[in-house]
LOLORO-920299 format. One line per 2 residues: number of its first residue (from 1); for each residue x, y, z of C-alpha. Coordinates in Angstrom, 2 decimals. Example, Ala and Ser with C-alpha at 12.3 -4.5 7.8 and 13.67 -1.06 7.14 Angstrom:
! residues 2
1) 12.30,-4.50,7.80  13.67,-1.06,7.14
***
This chain:
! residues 684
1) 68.79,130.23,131.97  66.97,129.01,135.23
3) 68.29,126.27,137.61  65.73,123.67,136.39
5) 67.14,123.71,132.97  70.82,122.98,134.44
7) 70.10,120.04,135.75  70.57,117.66,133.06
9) 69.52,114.71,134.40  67.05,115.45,136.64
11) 64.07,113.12,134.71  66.75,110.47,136.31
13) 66.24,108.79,139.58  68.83,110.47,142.26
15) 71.98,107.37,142.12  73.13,106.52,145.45
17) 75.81,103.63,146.90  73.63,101.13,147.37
19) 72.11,101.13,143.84  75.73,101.20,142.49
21) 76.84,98.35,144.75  73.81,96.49,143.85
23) 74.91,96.46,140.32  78.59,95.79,140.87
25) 77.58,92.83,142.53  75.55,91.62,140.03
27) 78.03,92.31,136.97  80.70,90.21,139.41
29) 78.55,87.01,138.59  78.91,85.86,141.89
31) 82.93,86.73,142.61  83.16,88.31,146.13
33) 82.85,92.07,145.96  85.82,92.87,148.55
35) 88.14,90.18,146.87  87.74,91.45,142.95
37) 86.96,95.60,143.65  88.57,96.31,147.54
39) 92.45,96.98,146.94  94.02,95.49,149.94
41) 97.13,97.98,150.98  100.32,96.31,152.82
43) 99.73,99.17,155.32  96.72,97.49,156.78
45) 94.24,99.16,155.08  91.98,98.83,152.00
47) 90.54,101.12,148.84  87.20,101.08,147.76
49) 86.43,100.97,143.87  84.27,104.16,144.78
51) 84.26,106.72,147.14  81.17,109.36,147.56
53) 80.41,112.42,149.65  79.40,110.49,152.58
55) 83.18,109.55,152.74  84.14,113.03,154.03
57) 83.42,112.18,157.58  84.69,114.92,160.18
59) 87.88,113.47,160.23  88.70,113.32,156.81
61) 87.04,117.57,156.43  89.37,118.64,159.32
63) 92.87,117.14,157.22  91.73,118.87,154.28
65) 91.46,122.29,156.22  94.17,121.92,158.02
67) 96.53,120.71,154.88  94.85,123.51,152.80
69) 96.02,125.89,155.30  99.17,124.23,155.89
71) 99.58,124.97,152.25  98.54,128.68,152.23
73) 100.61,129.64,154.98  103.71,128.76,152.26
75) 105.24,132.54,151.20  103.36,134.34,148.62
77) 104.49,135.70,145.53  107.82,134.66,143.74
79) 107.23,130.79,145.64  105.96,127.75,143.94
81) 102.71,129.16,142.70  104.52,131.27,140.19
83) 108.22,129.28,139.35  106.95,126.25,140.11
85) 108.55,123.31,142.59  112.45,123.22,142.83
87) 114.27,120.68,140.24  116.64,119.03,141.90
89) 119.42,116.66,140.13  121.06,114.26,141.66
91) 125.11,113.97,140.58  127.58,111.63,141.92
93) 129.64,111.10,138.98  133.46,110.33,140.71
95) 135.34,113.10,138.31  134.64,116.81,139.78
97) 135.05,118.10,136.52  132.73,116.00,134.57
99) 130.51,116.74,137.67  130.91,120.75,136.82
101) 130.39,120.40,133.15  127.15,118.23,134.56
103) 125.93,120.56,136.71  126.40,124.03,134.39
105) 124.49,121.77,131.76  121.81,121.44,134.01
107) 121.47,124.66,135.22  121.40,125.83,131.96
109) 118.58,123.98,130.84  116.14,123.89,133.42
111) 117.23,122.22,136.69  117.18,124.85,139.62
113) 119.22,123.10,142.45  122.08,120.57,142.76
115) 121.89,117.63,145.02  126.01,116.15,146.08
117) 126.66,112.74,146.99  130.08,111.94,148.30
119) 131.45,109.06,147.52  132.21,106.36,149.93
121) 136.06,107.17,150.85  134.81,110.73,151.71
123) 131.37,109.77,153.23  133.56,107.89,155.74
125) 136.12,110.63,156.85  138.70,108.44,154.56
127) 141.85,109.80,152.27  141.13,108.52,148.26
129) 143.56,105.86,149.00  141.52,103.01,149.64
131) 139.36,100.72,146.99  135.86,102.36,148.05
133) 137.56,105.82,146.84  135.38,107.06,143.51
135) 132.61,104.71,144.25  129.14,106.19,144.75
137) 130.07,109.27,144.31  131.82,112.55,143.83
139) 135.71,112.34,144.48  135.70,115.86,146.93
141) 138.16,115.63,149.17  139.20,119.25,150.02
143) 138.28,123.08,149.06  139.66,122.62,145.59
145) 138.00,119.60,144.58  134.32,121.23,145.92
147) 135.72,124.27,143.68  136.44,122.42,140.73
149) 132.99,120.82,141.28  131.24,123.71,141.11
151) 133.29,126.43,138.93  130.96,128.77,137.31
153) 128.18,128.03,139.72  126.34,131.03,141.78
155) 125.47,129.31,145.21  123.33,132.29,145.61
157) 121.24,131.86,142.97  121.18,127.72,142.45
159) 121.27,126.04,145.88  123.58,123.58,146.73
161) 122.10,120.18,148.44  124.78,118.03,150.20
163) 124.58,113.62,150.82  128.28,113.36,152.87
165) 126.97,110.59,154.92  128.59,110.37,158.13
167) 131.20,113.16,157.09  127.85,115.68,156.76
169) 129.56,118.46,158.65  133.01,118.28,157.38
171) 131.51,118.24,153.68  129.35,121.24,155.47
173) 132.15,123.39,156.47  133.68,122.99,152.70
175) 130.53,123.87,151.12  130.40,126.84,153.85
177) 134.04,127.60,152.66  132.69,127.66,148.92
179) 129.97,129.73,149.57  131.85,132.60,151.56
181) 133.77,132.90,147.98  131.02,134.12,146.34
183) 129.37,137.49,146.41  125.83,138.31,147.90
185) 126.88,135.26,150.23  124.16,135.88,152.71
187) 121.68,135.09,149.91  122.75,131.38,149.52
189) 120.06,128.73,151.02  122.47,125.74,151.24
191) 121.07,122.21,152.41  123.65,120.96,154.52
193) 121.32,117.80,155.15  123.13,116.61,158.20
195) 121.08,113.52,159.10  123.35,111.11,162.07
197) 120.32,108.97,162.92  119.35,108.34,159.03
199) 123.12,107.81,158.08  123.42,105.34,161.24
201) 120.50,103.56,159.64  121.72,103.31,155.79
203) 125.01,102.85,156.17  125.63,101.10,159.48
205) 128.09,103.96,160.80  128.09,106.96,162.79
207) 131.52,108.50,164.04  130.34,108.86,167.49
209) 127.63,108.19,169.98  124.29,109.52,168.54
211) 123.76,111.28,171.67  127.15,113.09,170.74
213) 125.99,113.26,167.14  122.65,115.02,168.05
215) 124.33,117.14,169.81  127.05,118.41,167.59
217) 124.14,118.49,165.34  122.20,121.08,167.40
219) 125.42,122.72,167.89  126.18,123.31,164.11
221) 122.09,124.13,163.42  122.60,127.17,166.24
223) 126.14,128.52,163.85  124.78,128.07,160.91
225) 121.07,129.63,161.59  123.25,132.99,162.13
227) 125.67,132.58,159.43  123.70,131.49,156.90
229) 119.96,132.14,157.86  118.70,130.86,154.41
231) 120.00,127.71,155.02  118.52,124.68,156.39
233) 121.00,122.20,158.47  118.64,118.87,159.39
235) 117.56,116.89,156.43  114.99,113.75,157.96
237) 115.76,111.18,154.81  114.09,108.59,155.16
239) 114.55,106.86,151.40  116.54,104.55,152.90
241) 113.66,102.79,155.16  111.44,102.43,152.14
243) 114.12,101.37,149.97  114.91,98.71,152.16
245) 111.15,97.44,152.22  108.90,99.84,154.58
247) 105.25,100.81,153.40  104.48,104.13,153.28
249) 103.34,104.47,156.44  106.35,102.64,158.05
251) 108.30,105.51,156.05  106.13,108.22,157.21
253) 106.02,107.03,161.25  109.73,106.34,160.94
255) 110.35,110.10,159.54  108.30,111.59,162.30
257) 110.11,109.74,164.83  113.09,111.01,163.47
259) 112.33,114.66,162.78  110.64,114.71,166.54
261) 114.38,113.73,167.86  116.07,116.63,165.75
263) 113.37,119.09,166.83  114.22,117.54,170.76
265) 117.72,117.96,170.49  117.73,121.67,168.79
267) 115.62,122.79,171.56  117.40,121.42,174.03
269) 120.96,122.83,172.40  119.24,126.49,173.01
271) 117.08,126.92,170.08  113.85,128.31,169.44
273) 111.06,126.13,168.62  110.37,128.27,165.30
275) 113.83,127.83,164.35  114.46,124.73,165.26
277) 111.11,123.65,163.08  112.25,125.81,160.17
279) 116.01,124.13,160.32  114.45,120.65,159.60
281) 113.28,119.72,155.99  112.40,115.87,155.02
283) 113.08,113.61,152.06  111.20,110.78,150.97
285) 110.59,108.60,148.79  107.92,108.31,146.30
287) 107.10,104.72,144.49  105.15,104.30,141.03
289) 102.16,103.85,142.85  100.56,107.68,142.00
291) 97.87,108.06,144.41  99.91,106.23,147.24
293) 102.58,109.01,146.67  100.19,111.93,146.89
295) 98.77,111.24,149.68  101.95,110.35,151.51
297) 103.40,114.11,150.61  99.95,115.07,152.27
299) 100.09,113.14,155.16  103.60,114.22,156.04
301) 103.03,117.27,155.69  99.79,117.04,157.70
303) 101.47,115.26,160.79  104.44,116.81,160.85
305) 102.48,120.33,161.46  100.31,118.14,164.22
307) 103.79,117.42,165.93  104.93,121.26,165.57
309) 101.32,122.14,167.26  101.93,120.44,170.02
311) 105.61,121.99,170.56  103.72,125.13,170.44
313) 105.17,126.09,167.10  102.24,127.94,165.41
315) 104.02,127.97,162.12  103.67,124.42,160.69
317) 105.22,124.78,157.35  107.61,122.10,156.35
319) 109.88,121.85,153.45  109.89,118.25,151.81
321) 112.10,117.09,149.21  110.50,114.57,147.20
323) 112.90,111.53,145.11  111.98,109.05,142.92
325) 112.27,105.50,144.85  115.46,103.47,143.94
327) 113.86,100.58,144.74  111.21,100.67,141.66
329) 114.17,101.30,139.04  115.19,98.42,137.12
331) 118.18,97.46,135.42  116.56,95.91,132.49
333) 114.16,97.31,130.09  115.31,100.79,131.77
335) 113.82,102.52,129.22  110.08,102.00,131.31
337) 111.98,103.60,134.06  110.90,106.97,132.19
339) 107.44,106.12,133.10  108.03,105.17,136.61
341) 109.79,108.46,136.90  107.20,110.13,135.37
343) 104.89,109.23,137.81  106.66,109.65,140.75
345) 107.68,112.95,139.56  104.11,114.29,139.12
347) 102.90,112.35,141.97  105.17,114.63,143.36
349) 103.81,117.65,142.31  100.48,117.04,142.95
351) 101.52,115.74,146.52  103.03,119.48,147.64
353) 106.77,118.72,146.96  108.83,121.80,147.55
355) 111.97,119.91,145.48  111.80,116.87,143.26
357) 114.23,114.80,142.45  113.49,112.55,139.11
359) 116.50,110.08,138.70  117.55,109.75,135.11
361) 116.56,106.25,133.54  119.80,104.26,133.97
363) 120.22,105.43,137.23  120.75,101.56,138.46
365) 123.02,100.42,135.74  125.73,102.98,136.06
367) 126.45,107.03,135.69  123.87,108.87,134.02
369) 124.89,110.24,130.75  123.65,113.80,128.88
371) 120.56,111.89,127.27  119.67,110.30,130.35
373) 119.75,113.52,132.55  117.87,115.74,130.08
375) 115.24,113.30,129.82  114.92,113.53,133.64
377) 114.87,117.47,134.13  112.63,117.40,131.52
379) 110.03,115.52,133.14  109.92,117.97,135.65
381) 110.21,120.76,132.98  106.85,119.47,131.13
383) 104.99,118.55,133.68  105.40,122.74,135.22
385) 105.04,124.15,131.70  102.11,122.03,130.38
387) 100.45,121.08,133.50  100.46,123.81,135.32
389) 100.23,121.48,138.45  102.07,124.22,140.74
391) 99.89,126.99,140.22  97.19,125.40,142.47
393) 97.05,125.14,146.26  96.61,121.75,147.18
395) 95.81,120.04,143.69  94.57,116.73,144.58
397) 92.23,118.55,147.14  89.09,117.82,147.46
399) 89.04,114.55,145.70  87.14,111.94,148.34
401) 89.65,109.37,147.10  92.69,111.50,147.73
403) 91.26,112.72,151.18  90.14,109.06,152.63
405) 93.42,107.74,151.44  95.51,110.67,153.21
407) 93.32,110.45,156.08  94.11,106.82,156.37
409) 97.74,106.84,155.59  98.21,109.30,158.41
411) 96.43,107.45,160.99  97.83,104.76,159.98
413) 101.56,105.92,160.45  100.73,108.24,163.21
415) 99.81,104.70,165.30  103.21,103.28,164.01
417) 104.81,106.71,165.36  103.28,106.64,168.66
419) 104.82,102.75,169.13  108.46,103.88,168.03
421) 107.78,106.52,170.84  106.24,104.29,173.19
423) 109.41,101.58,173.36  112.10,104.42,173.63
425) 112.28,106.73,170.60  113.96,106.17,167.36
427) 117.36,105.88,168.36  116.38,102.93,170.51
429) 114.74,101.24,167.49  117.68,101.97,165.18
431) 120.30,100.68,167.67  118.74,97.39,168.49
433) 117.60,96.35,165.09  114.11,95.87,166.03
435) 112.72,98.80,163.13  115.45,96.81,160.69
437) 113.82,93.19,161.33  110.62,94.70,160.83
439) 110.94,96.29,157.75  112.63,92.93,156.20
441) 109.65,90.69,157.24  107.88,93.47,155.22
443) 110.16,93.47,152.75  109.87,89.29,152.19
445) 106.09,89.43,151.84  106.54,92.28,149.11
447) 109.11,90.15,147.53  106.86,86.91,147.40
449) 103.79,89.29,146.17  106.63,90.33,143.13
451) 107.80,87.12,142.52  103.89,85.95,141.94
453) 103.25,88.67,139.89  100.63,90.17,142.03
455) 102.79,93.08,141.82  103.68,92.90,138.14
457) 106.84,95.00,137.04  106.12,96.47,133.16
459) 109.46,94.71,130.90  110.72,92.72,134.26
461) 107.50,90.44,135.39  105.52,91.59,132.04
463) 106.31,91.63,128.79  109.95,91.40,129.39
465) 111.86,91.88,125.97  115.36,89.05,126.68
467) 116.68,90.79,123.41  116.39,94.22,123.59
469) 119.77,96.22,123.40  121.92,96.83,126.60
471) 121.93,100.40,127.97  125.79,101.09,128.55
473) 126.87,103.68,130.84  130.28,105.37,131.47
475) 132.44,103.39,132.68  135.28,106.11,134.41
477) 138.67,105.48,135.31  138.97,105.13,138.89
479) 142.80,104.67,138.95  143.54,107.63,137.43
481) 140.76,109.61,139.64  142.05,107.77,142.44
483) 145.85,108.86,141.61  145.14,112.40,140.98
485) 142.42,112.90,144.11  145.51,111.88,146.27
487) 148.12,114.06,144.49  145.81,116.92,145.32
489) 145.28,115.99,148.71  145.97,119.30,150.87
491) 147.48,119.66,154.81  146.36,122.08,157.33
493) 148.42,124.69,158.46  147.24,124.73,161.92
495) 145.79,122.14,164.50  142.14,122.26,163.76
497) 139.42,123.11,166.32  135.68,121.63,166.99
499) 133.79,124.46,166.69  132.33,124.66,162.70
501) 134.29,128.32,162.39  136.92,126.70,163.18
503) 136.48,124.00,160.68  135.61,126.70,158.19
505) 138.78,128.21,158.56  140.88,125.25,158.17
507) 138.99,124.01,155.34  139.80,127.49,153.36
509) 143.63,126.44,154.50  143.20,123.37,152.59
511) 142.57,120.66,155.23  140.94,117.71,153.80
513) 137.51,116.24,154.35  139.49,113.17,156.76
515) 141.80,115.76,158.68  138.44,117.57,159.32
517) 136.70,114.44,160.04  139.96,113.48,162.76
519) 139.53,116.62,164.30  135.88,115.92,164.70
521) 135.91,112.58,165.96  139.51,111.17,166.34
523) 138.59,110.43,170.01  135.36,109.35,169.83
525) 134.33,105.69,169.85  132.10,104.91,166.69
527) 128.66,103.28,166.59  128.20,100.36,164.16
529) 124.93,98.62,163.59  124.24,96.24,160.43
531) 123.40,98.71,157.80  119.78,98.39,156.20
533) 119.92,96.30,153.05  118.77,98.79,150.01
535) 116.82,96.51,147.78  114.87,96.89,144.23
537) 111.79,95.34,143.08  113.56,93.52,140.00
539) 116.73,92.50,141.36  115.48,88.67,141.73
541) 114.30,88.58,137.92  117.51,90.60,137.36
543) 119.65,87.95,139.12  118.28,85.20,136.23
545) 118.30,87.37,133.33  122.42,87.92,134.20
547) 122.44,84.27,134.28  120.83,83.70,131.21
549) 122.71,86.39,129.47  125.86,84.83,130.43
551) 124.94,81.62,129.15  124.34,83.19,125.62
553) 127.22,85.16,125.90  128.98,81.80,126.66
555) 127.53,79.28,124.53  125.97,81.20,121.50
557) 122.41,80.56,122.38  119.98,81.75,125.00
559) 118.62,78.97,127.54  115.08,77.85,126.08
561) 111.83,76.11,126.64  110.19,74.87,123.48
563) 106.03,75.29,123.53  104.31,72.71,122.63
565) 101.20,74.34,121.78  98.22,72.21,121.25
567) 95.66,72.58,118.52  95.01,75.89,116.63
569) 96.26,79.25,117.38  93.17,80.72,118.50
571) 93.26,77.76,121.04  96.39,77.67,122.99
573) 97.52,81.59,121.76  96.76,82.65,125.37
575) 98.48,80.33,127.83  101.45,80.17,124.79
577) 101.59,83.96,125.18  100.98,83.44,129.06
579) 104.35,81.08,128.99  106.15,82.60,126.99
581) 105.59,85.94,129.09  106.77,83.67,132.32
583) 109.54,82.29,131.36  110.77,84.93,129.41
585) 111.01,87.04,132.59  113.97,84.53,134.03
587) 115.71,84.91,130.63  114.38,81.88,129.02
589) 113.93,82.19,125.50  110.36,80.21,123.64
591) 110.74,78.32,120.97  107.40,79.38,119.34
593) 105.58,77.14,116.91  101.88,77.51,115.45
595) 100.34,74.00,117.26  100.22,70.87,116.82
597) 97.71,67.93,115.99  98.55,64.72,117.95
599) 102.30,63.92,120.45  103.99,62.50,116.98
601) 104.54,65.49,115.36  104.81,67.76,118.74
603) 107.97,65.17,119.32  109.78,65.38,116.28
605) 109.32,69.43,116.46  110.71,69.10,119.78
607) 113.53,66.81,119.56  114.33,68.84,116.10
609) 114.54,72.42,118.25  117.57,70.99,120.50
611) 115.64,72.17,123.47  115.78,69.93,126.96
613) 112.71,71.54,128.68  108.87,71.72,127.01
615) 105.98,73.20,128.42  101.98,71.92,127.00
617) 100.05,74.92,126.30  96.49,74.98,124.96
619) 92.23,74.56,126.64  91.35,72.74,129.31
621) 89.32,70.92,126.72  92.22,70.29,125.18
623) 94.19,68.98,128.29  91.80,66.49,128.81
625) 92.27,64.88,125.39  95.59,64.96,124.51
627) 97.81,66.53,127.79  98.58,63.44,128.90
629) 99.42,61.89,125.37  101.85,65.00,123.92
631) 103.34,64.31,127.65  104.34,60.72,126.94
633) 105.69,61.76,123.56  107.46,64.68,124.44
635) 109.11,62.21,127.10  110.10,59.83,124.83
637) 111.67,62.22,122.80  114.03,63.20,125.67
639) 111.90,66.00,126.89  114.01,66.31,130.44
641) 111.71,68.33,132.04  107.73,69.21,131.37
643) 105.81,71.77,132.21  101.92,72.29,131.88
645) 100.52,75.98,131.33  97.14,75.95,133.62
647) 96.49,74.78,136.78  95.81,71.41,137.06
649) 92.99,70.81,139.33  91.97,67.27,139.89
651) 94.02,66.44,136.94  97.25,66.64,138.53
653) 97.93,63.79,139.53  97.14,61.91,135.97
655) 99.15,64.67,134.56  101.91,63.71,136.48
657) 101.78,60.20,135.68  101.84,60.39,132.57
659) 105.06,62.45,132.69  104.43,66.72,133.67
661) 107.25,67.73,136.06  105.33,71.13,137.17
663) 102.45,73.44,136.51  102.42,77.57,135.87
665) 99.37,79.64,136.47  98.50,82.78,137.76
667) 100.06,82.84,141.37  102.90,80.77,140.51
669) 106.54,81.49,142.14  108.03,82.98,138.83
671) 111.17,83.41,140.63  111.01,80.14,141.77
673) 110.37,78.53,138.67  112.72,80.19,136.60
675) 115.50,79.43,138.58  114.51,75.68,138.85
677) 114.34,75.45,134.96  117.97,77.17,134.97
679) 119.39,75.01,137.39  118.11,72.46,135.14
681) 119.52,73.27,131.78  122.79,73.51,133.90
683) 123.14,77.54,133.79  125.72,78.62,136.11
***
């Protein structure tokens, strides 16, 4: 076969960007080409509808050698190209047992590392006395708890991730207690995850100075490096940023930042550079938007090796944990969360994730059940077994798209990094709130771009279902937990010292997380900033469907709108489908009908549904003829409120004479709107 006879379309003229950008043009009939094709990022950059080989400038060429050798340098052999990425599960159900018969389950079926959160008693060097003991988490409190926790579990073979918030290193020495109970102890590869400047930032709190904090940090890194080399001791998570409303490059600048200050402060506390690099992993967190989250994984990775360069630290490898992003879970229709999972868990993959996280489905209405967490190892599980994503370096590679975008997104941050740097570090921006009131003018412009429905939210925004079945979740008993975490609440023998042997020790002679946490800080003055506010996409729509499920609950009937829908189906089917879509999304159920002929009969339909509120759907042919007419009617009828489905043009104000309250179109306020028409029918 000769090369003349492989080239199948070589009778064809050569295609080049121009040609192709002709046509677009001229299939847009006249629409600009950058407002209907060019996708407009929040980062401050855009995405072509096509990108070609002349994309690959030197720039872009250089990141994909350098993140294809970033990738190679990973170890060889029994690593990711032949298991496949870590599966990490989340658990922070209150009970320690049910959290052991959890985690065995899990292990058992697929998952290959455990991720504990504490919950918010413990997390805050507190005894399970108080009301926020058993919330948010895992009721350990001492030695036996973390035992009970994790009976049957080899911490050699399935690593243990911890989440103690500001009580990082007391949680660390019990895990470090735990571990020396097992055999082949050496061999475990703990994440202690000890992260003051993150914790500071989510939860408002750090026990000490941060100065002090780094440094007890770099202190503990130094111990455990020795005692535990497979360990790693600094996790940079910066979930909470983007949860709170960052873009992805935000999120990426604001991890570098932070990473750069760990890496500062283990250096300076006597480490190596190479060990100092290798005791630092990441976390962050990955949104349903697929190519977005590959390239961040890529750019991280990418800059964070740049940074390490620098240091001179020839090894660049980093270790990144990536987690499915609270903030694009919703609390109804969760059953769409699957998908969102699903994407973020293979966006994931593709990105270079050394450990995913997929949260289970009903991760934001309550405690994860059997169902719920099998369905969310499994994502992993399939997308390994059937994709075979992990067995190639670098998957998304190579694609112009992929490389422009990555090249972009790391610029992009890299700027943002250099400014956090350039007005006194991260610290500095934590401390005086100026990252925090950036990221919420961020967050108010995504929330307006939701509440329009220019970001649309599948079951939420779109198509939402007001009567599909509520996902219930366990429900424990925290008075019971909270009676029989204090009855096993354990005293030290001896007065406990700083040093993390010494912690170690007393932990093994039963002191609690708080007498741990005392010892560690009881002198120290504490540093409290406004924590960041942890927000989700849906929790405006959310806030009016509770409403309007109340209101049923209450009354016996869902608020409603009635349609009055003018003409034949074919005629109004779209802007009744269109309403009934909007207002459904607030939790305001459409009284459907098949159209109507002249105001008479659309007013005795309405005044026989009971409904207060109507809304005119149908043509603007139609609108012109009898809008103003079924108006009148529907008024007389005792129509309290009207609403027109179309924007109104130069119509408006004859519409509004003749009785329309408001008007719903693309780019209306749904939020807005919703909550006006329930305020109106007198929903509390």
């Amino acid at each position: 076969m000769t090369d003349q006879s492989l080239k199948l379309a070589s009778e064809f003229p050569p295609a080049d960007y121009a040609a192709w950008r002709k046509l677009a043009e001229a299939a847009l009939n006249g629409a600009p080409f950058d407002k209907k094709l060019v996708t407009h990022l929040r980062d401050g950059f855009d995405i072509q509808p096509i990108y070609t080989a002349d994309d690959l400038d030197g720039d872009t060429a250089q990141i994909h050698a350098g993140l294809v050798d970033t990738h190679q340098q990973l170890p060889s052999g029994d690593d990711a190209a032949a298991t496949g990425w870590d599966i990490r599960q989340l658990h922070a159900h209150p009970d320690p047992k049910a959290v052991n018969s959890a985690i065995l389950e899990d292990l058992e079926n697929g998952v290959t590392s455990v991720l504990l959160r504490l919950d918010h008693a413990a997390r805050f060097g507190n005894a399970p006395s108080g009301d926020d003991a058993g919330l948010g988490g895992v009721m350990v409190y001492n030695l036996d708890d973390l035992n009970s926790a994790l009976k049957g579990v080899y911490t050699n073979l399935a690593p243990i991730a911890l989440d103690g918030g500001a009580a990082a290193i007391p949680f660390a020495a019990l895990l470090a207690a735990r571990i020396a109970q097992d055999e082949s102890s050496k061999d475990a590869a703990p994440a202690f995850n000890l992260d003051p400047i993150g914790t500071l930032a989510r939860e408002g709190y750090c026990p000490t100075n941060i100065e002090d904090a780094l440094e007890q940090a770099a202190s503990f890194t130094k111990t455990i490096s020795t005692t535990l080399p497979h360990a790693t001791a600094i996790n940079v998570n910066s979930t909470g940023w983007y949860n709170a409303g960052a873009t992805d490059s935000m999120e990426l600048a604001i991890a570098l930042a932070t990473g750069l200050a760990y890496f500062r402060a283990l250096v300076e506390g006597g480490m190596d550079g190479a060990k100092a690099a290798a005791s630092i992993t990441f976390t962050t967190a990955i949104g349903s938007d697929f190519f977005a989250g590959i390239a961040k994984l890529r750019a991280l990775r990418l800059m964070w090796r740049r940074v390490l360069q620098a240091s001179d630290v020839k090894d660049g490898t980093v270790s990144i944990t990536a987690m499915s992003a609270e903030q694009v879970m919703t609390k109804v229709d969760p059953w769409v969360n699957m998908l969102r999972t699903t994407v973020t868990s293979f966006a994931a993959g593709l990105g270079g994730a050394d450990s995913v996280i997929c949260l289970p489905y009903d991760h934001a209405i309550g405690l994860p059940d059997s169902f719920s967490r099998r369905i969310a190892r499994n994502t992993q599980l399939i997308l390994q077994e059937e994709s075979n994503v992990h067995r190639v370096i670098d998957p998304a590679g190579g694609s112009w798209f992929i490389e422009n975008l990555t090249r972009d997104l790391a610029l992009n941050a890299w700027q943002k990094f250099q400014e956090i740097e350039g007005k006194g570090g991260i610290v500095s921006a934590v401390e005086n709130g100026s990252l925090a009131r950036e990221i919420a003018d961020l967050w108010q412009k995504r929330e307006s771009r939701v509440a329009t429905r220019r970001e649309p939210l599948t079951g939420v925004s779109e198509f939402p279902n007001i009567d599909e079945a509520a996902v219930t979740c366990e429900v424990p008993d925290i008075a019971a937990l909270r009676a029989a975490a204090a009855s096993r609440s354990g005293t030290a023998d001896d007065k406990i010292g700083h040093d993390f042997a010494d912690l170690v020790k007393a932990a093994k002679n039963g002191a609690s997380i708080a007498q741990l946490f005392t010892a560690l800080y009881g002198g120290a003055t504490p540093t409290r900033i406004t924590p960041l506010p942890q927000h989700r996409l849906s929790e405006a729509f959310e806030g009016n469907r509770r409403r309007a499920s109340a209101h049923k609950q209450e009354t016996g009937t869902a608020p409603q709108i009635f349609l009055c829908n003018i003409g034949r189906v074919a005629e109004h089917t779209a802007r009744a489908s269109f309403s009934r879509n909007f207002f459904g999304a607030g939790g305001i159920e459409a009284i459907a009908n098949n159209g109507f002929a002249n105001g008479h009969d659309a007013a005795k339909a309405f005044g026989d549904s009971g409904a207060k509120v109507a809304i005119i759907c149908g043509s603007d042919t139609q609108y012109a003829e009898h809008a103003a007419k079924m108006a009148k009617a529907l008024k007389a009828a005792g129509a309290s409120r009207i609403y027109l489905a179309g924007h109104p043009g130069d119509n408006r104000a004859a519409f509004e004479a003749a009785g329309i309250d408001d008007f719903i179109f693309m780019g209306s306020d749904v939020i807005a709107t919703t909550t006006a028409t329930l305020d109106h029918l007198g929903v509390k």
